[in-house]
ZAGURO-718201 format. One record per residue (C-alpha): residue number from 1; residue in one letter; chain; x, z, y negated. Coordinates in steps of 0.5 Angstrom, whole numbers. Example, Ala and Ser with C-alpha at 12.3 -4.5 7.8 and 13.67 -1.06 7.14 Angstrom:
// ZAGURO-718201
{num = 1, residu = a, chaine = A, x = 25, z = 16, y = 9}
{num = 2, residu = s, chaine = A, x = 27, z = 14, y = 2}
//
This chain:
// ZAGURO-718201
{num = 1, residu = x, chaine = A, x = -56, z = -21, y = -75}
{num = 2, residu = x, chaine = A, x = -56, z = -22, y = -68}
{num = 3, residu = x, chaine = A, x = -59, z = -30, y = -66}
{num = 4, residu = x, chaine = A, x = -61, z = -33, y = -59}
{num = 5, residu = x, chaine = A, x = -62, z = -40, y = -57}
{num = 6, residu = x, chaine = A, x = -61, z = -45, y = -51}
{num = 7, residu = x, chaine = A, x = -55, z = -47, y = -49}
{num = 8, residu = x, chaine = A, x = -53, z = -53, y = -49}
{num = 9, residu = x, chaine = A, x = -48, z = -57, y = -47}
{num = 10, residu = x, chaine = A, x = -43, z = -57, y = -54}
{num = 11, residu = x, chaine = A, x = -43, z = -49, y = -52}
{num = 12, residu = x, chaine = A, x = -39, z = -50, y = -46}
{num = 13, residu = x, chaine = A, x = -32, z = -49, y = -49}
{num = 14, residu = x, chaine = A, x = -35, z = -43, y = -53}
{num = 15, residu = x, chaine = A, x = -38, z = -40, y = -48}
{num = 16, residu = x, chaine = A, x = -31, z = -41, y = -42}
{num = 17, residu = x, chaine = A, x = -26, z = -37, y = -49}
{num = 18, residu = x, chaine = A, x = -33, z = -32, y = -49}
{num = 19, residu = x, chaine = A, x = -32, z = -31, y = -40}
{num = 20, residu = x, chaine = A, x = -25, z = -30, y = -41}
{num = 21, residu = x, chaine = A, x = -23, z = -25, y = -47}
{num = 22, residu = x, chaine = A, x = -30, z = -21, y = -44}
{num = 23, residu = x, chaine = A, x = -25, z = -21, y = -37}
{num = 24, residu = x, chaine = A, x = -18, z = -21, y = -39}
{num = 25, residu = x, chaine = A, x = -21, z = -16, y = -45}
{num = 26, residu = x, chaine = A, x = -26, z = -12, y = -44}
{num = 27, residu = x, chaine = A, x = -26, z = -11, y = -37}
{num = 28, residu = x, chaine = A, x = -19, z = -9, y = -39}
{num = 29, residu = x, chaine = A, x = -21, z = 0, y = -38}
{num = 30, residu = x, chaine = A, x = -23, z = -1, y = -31}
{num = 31, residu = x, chaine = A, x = -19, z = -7, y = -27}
{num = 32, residu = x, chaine = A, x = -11, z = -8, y = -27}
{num = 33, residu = x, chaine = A, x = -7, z = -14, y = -31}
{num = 34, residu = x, chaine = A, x = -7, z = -18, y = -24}
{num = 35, residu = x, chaine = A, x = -15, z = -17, y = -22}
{num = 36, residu = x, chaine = A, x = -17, z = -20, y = -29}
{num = 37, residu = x, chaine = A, x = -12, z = -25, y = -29}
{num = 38, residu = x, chaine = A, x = -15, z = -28, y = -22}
{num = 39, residu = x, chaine = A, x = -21, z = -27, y = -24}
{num = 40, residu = x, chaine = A, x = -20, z = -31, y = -31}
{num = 41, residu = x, chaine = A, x = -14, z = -35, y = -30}
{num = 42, residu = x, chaine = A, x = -15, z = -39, y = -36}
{num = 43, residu = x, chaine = A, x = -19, z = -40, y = -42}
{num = 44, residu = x, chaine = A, x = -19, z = -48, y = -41}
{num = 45, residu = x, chaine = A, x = -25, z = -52, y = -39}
{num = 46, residu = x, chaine = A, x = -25, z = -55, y = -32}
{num = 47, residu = x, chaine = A, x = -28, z = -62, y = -34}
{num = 48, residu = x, chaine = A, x = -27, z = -64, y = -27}
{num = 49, residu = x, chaine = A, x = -33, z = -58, y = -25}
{num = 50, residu = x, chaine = A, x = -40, z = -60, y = -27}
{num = 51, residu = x, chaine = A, x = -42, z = -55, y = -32}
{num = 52, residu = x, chaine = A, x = -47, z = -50, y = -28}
{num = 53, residu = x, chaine = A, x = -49, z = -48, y = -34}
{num = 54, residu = x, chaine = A, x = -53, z = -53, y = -35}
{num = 55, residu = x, chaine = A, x = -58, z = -53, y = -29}
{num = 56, residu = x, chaine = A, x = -59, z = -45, y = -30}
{num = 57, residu = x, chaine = A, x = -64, z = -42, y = -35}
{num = 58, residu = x, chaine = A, x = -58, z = -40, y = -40}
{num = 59, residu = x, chaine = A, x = -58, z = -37, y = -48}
{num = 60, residu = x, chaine = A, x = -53, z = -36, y = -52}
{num = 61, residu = x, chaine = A, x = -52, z = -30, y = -57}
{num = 62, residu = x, chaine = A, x = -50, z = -32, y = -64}
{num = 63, residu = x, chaine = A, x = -48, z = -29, y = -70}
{num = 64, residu = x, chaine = A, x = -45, z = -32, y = -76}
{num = 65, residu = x, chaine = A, x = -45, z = -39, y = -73}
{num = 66, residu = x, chaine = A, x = -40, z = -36, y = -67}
{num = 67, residu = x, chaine = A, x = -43, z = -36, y = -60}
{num = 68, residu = x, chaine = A, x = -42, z = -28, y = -58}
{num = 69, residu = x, chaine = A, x = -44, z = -28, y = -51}
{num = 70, residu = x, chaine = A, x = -49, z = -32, y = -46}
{num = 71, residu = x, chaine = A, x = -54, z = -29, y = -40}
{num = 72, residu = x, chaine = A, x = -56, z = -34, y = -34}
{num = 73, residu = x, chaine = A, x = -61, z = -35, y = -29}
{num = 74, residu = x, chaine = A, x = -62, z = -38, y = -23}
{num = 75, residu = x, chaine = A, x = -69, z = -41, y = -21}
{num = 76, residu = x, chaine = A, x = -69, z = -36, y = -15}
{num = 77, residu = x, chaine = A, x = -67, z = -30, y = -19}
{num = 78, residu = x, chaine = A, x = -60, z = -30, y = -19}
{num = 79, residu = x, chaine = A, x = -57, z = -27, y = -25}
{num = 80, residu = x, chaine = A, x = -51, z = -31, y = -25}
{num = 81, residu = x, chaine = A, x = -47, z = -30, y = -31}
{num = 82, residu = x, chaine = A, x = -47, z = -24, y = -37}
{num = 83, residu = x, chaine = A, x = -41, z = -24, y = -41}
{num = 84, residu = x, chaine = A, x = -40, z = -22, y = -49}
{num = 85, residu = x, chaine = A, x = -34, z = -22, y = -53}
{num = 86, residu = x, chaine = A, x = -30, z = -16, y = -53}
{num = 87, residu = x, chaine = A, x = -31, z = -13, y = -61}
{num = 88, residu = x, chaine = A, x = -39, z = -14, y = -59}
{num = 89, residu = x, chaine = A, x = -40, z = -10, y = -54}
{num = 90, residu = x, chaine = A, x = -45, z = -5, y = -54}
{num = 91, residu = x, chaine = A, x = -48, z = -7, y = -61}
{num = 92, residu = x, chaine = A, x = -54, z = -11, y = -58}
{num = 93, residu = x, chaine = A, x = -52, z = -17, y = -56}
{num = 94, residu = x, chaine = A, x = -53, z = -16, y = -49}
{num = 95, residu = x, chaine = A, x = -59, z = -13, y = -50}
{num = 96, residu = x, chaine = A, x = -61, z = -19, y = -54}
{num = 97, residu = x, chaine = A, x = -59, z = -24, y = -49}
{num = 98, residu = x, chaine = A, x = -63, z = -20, y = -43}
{num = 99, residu = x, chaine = A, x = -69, z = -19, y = -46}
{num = 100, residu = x, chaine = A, x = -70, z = -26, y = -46}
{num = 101, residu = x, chaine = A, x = -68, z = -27, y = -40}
{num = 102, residu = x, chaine = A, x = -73, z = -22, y = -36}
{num = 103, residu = x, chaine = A, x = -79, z = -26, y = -41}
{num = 104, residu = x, chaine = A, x = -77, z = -32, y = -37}
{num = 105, residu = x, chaine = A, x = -76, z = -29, y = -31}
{num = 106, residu = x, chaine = A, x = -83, z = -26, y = -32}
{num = 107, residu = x, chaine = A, x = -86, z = -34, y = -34}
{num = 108, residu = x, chaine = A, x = -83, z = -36, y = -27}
{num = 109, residu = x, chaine = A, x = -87, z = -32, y = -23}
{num = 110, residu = x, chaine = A, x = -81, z = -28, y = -21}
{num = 111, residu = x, chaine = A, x = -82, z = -21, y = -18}
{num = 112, residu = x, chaine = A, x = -75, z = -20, y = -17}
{num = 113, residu = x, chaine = A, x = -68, z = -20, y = -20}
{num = 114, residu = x, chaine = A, x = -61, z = -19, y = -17}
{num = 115, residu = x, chaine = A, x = -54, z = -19, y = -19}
{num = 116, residu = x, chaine = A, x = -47, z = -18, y = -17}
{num = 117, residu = x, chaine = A, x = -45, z = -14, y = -23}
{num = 118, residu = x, chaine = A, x = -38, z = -12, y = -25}
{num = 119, residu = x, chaine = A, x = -37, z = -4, y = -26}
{num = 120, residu = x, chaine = A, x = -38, z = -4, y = -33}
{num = 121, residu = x, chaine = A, x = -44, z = -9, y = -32}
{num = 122, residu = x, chaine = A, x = -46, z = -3, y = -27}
{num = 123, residu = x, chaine = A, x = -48, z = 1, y = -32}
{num = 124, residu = x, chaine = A, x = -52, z = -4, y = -37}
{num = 125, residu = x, chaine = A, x = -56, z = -6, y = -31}
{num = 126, residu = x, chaine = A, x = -56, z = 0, y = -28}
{num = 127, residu = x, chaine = A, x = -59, z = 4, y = -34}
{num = 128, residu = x, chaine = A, x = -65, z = -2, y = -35}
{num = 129, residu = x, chaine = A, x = -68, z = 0, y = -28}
{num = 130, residu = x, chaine = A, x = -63, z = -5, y = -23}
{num = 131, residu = x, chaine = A, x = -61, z = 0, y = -16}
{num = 132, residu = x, chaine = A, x = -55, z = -1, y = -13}
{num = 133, residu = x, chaine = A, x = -56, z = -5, y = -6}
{num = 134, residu = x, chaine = A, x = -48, z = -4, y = -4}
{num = 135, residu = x, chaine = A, x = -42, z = -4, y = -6}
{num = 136, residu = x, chaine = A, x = -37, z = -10, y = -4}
{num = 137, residu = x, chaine = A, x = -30, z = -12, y = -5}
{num = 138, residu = x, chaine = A, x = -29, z = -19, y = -5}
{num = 139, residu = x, chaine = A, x = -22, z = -23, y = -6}
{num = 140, residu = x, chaine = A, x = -20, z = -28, y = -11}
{num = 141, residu = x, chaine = A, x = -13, z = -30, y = -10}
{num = 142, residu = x, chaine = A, x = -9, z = -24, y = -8}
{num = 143, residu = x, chaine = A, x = -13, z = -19, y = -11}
{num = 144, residu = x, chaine = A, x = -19, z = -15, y = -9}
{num = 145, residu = x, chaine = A, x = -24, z = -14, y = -14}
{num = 146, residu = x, chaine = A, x = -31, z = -9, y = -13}
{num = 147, residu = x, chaine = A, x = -37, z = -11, y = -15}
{num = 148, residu = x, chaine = A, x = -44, z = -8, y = -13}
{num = 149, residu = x, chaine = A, x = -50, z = -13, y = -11}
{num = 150, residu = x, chaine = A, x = -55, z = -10, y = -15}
{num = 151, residu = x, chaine = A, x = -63, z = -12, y = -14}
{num = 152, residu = x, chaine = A, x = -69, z = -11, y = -20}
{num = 153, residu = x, chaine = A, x = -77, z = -11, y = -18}
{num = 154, residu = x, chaine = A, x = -80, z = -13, y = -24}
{num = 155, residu = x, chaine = A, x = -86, z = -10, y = -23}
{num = 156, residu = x, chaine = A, x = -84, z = -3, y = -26}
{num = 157, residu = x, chaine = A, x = -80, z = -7, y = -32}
{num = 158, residu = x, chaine = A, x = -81, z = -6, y = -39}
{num = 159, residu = x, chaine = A, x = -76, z = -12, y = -43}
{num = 160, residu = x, chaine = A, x = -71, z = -8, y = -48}
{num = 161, residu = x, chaine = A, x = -72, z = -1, y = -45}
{num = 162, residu = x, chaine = A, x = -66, z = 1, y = -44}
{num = 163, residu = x, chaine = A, x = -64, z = 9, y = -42}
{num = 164, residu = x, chaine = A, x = -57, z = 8, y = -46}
{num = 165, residu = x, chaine = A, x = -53, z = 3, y = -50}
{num = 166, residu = x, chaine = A, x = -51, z = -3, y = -49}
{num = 167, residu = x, chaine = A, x = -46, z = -6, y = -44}
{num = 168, residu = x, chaine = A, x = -41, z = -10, y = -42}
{num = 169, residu = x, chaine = A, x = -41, z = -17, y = -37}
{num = 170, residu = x, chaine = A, x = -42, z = -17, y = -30}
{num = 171, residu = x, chaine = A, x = -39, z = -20, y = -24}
{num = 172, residu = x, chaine = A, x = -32, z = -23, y = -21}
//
């Protein structure tokens, strides 16, 4: 059974192998070997780094004691991280994690959500409603990645009413 609860600061190491198996895994179909690996170098924690996490709306799915993804927002509406392990992928998780995402977002007030979603992460937003602004390609080290800007208008939206099945993670 699929849980959620906050993120807290213990879940950053889960959270980082979680971003690095849904980069170098389950991208793997739509970005070359080279694109994966500037775009999650390592599976290792920066300590160095403030855990941005931590000043962001941030949850966590969790099945059997193992954290099997995390969804994040900003307070201005920035979706700023969705990811999910690999071998879950398409079995609810995401679905999980955003439907708690866009009760907060509501709570708040806000009327509009954006994104800078990956080509999987496209489809999962894309069949819950979010329009594709543009496309762009931004560089990360030697390689250039597409990702899309994308935009939600909260007004017209139905929590948990996708029109296919769940999706991958979103952005580079």
């Amino acid at each position: 059974m699929i849980q959620t609860r906050p993120y807290e600061p213990q879940d950053r190491a889960a959270c980082k192998a979680v971003y690095y198996r849904a980069v170098r895994e389950g991208a793997a179909a739509v970005y070359t070997p080279a694109q994966r690996a500037a775009w999650a170098a390592s599976p290792e924690v920066d300590l160095t780094t403030p855990d941005k996490l931590l000043d962001q709306w941030c949850h966590v799915s969790v099945e059997g004691g193992v954290i099997t993804g995390f969804m994040s927002l900003c307070p201005d509406g920035y979706l700023d991280m969705a990811f999910v392990l690999p071998e879950v992928m398409g079995k609810g998780h995401s679905a999980a994690l955003y439907e708690g995402l866009i009760a907060h977002a509501r709570g708040l007030g806000l009327s509009r959500l954006t994104v800078h979603a990956s080509h999987l992460a496209r489809r999962f937003f894309g069949r819950r409603g979010w329009q594709v602004d543009m496309a762009e390609v931004v560089e990360i080290g030697d390689q250039k990645l597409t990702r899309f800007a994308m935009s939600l208008d909260l007004a017209g939206v139905t929590a948990g009413a996708p029109t296919g099945a769940d999706g991958p993670p979103p952005h580079p």
